[in-house]
C-alpha positions as CSV (number, residue, x, y, z in Angstrom):
1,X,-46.4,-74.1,44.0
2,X,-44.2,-71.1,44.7
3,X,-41.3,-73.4,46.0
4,X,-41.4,-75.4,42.8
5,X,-41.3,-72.5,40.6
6,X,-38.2,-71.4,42.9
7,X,-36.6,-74.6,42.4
8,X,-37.1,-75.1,38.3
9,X,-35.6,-71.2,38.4
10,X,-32.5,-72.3,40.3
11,X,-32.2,-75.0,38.1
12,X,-32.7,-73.1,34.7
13,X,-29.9,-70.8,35.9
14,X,-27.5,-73.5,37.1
15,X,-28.0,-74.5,33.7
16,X,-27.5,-71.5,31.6
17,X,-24.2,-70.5,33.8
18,X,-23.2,-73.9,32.7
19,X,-23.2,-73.4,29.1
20,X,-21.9,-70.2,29.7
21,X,-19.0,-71.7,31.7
22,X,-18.3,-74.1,28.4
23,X,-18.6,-71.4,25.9
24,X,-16.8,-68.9,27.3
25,X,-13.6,-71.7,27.0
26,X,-14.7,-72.9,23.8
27,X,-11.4,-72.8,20.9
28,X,-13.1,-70.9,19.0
29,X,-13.8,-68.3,21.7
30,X,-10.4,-68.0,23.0
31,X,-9.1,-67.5,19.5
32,X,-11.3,-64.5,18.7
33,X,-10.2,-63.3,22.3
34,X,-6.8,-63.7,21.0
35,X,-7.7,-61.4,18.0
36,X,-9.2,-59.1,19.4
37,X,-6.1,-58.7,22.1
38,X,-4.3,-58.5,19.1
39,X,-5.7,-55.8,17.3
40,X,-6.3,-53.8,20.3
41,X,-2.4,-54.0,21.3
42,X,-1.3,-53.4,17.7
43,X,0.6,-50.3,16.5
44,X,-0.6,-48.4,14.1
45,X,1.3,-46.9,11.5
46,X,0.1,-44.1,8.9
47,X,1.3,-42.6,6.4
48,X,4.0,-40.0,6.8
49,X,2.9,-36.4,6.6
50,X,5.2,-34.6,4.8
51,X,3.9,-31.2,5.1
52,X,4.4,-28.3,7.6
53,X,1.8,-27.2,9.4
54,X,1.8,-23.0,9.7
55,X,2.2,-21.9,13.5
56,X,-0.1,-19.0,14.1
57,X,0.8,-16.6,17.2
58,X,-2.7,-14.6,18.0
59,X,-1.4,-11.4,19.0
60,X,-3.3,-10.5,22.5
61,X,-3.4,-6.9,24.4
62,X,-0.8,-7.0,27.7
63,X,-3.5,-8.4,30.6
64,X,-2.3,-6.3,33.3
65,X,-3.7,-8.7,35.9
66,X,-1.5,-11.2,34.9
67,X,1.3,-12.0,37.7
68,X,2.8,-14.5,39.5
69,X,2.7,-17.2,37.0
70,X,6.2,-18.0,35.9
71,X,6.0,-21.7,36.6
72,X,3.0,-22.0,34.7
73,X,4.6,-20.4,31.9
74,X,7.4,-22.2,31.9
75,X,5.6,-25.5,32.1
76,X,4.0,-24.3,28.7
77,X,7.0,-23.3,27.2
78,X,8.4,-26.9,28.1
79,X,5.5,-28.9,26.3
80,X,5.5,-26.4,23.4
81,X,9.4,-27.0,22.8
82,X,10.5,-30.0,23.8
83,X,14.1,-30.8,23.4
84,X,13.4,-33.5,20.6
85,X,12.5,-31.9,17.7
86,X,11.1,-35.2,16.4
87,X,8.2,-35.1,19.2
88,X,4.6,-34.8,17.3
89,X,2.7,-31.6,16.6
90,X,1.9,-30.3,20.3
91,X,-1.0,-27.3,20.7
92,X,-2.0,-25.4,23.7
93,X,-5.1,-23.7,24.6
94,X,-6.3,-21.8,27.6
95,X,-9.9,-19.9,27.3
96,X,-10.8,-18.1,30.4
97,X,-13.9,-16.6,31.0
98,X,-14.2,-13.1,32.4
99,X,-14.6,-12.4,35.6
């Protein structure tokens, strides 16, 4: 009985992978594939912001632990000012807990 049972499950799921096989190349499938290729590829454009945005500089006490860090500084200073003024809003955080 067991081996039946075995064999009318092996046949069930040859025959659902079957239709599966035929839907999944169906016209209609392929086109909504298309689409939604489409829209994920697309560009988005919104609206222009005309406004500018107020730069805030928190004023911080001197740490007098801080050495040694030039490079990272001047990687910072690099992302924040990028040589093509037309390069979007850029921000730059750094919380650090204390030790």
């Amino acid at each position: 009985m067991e081996l039946r049972i075995n064999e009318n499950l092996g046949e069930i799921d040859k025959a659902v992978r079957h239709i599966n096989d035929i839907t999944s190349y169906s016209l209609a499938n392929l086109q909504s594939q298309v689409r939604n290729l489409q829209l994920r590829h697309a560009t988005f454009t919104g609206p222009k912001e005309h406004a500018k945005f107020p730069v805030h500089m928190v004023a911080r006490p001197r740490n007098k632990g801080f050495y040694g860090r030039n490079e990272e500084l001047e990687r910072i200073d690099r992302y924040l000012n990028p040589k093509d003024a037309n390069k979007l809003l850029r921000t730059y955080s750094k919380f650090q807990t204390a030790d």
